[in-house]
Backbone as JSON, one array per atom type, in Angstrom:
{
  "sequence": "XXXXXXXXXXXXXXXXXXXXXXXXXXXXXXXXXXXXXXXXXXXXXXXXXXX",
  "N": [[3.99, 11.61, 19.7], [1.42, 9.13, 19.93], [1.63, 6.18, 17.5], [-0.94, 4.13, 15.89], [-1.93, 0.36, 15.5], [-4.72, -1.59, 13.87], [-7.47, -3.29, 13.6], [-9.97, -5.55, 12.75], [-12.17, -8.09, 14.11], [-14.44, -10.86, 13.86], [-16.65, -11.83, 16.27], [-17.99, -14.47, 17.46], [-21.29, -14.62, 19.02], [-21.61, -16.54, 20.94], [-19.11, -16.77, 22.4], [-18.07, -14.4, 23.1], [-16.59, -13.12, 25.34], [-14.55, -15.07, 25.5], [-13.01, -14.96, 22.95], [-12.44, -12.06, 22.8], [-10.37, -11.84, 25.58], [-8.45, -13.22, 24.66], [-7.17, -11.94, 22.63], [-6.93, -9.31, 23.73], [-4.99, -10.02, 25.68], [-2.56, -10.01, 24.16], [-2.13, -7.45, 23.54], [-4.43, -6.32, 22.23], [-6.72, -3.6, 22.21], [-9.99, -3.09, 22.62], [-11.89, -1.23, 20.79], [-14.82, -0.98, 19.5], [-17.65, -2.71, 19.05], [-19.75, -4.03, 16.84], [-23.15, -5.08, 15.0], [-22.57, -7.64, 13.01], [-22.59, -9.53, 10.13], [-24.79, -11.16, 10.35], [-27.4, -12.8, 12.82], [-26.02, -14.39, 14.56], [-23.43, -13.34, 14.73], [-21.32, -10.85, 15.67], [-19.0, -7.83, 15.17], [-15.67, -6.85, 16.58], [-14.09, -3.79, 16.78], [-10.52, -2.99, 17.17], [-7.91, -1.83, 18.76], [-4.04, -1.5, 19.12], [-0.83, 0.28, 20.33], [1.62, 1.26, 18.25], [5.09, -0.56, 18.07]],
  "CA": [[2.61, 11.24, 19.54], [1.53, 7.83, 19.54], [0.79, 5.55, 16.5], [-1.54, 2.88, 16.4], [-2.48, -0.06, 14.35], [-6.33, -1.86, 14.15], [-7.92, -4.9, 13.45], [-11.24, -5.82, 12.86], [-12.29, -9.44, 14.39], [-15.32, -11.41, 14.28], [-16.88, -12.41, 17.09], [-19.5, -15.21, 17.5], [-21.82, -14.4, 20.35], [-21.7, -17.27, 22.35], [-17.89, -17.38, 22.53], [-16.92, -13.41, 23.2], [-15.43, -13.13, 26.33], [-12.92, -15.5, 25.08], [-11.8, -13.95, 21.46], [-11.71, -10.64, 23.39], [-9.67, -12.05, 26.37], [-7.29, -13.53, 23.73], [-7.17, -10.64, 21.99], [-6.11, -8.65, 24.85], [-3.49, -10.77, 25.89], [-1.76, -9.89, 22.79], [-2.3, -6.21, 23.73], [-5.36, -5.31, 21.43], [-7.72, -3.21, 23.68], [-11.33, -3.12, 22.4], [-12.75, 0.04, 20.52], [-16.18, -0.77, 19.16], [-18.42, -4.02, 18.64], [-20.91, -3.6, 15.56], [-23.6, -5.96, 14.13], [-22.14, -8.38, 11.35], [-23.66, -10.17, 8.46], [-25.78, -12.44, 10.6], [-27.51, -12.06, 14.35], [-25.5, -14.6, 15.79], [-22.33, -12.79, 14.96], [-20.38, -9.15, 16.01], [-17.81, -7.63, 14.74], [-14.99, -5.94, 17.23], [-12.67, -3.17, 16.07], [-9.67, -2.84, 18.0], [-6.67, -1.08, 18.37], [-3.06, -0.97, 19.81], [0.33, 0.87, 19.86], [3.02, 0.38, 17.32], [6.19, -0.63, 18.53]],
  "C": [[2.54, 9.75, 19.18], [1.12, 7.07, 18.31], [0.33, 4.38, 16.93], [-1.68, 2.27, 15.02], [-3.81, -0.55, 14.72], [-6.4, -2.88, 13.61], [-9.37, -4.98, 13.93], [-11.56, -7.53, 13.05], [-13.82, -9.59, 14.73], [-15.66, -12.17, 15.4], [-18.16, -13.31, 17.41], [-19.82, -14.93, 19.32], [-21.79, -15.11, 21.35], [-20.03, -17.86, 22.92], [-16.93, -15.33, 22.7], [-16.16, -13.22, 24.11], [-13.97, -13.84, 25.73], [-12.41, -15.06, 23.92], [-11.74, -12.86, 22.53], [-10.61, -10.76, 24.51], [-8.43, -12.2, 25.39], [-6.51, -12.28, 22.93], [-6.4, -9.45, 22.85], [-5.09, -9.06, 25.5], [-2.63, -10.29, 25.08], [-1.58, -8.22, 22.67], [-3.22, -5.08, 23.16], [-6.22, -4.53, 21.99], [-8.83, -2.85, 21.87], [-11.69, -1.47, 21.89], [-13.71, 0.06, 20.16], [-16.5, -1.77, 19.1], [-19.78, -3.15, 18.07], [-21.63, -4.85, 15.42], [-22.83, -6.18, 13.08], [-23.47, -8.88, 11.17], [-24.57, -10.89, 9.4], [-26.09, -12.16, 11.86], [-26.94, -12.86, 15.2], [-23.53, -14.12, 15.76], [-22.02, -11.13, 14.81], [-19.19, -9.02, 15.26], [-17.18, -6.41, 15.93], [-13.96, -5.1, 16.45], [-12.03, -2.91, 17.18], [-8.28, -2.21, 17.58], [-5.08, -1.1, 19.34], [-1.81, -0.08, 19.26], [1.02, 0.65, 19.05], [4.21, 0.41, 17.59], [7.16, 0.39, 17.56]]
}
């Protein structure tokens, strides 16, 4: 069975494509985007495998 770890990253709105691209490079795949503290920023939770 697989384990995973997670990571929660802020994302400012006018710049997500690129944290999430980056982010995925690195092998994090995307599980939720939430309102943060403020309306011009998100928050992504993400998750991958553990070696």
């Amino acid at each position: 069975m697989p384990k995973w770890e997670y990571v929660t990253v802020p994302l400012l709105v006018h710049a997500t494509k690129q944290i999430l691209d980056n982010w995925g490079e690195d092998g994090w795949e995307l599980v939720q985007v939430v309102p943060g503290p403020n309306p011009d920023q998100l928050v992504a939770y993400m998750k991958r495998e553990k070696s």
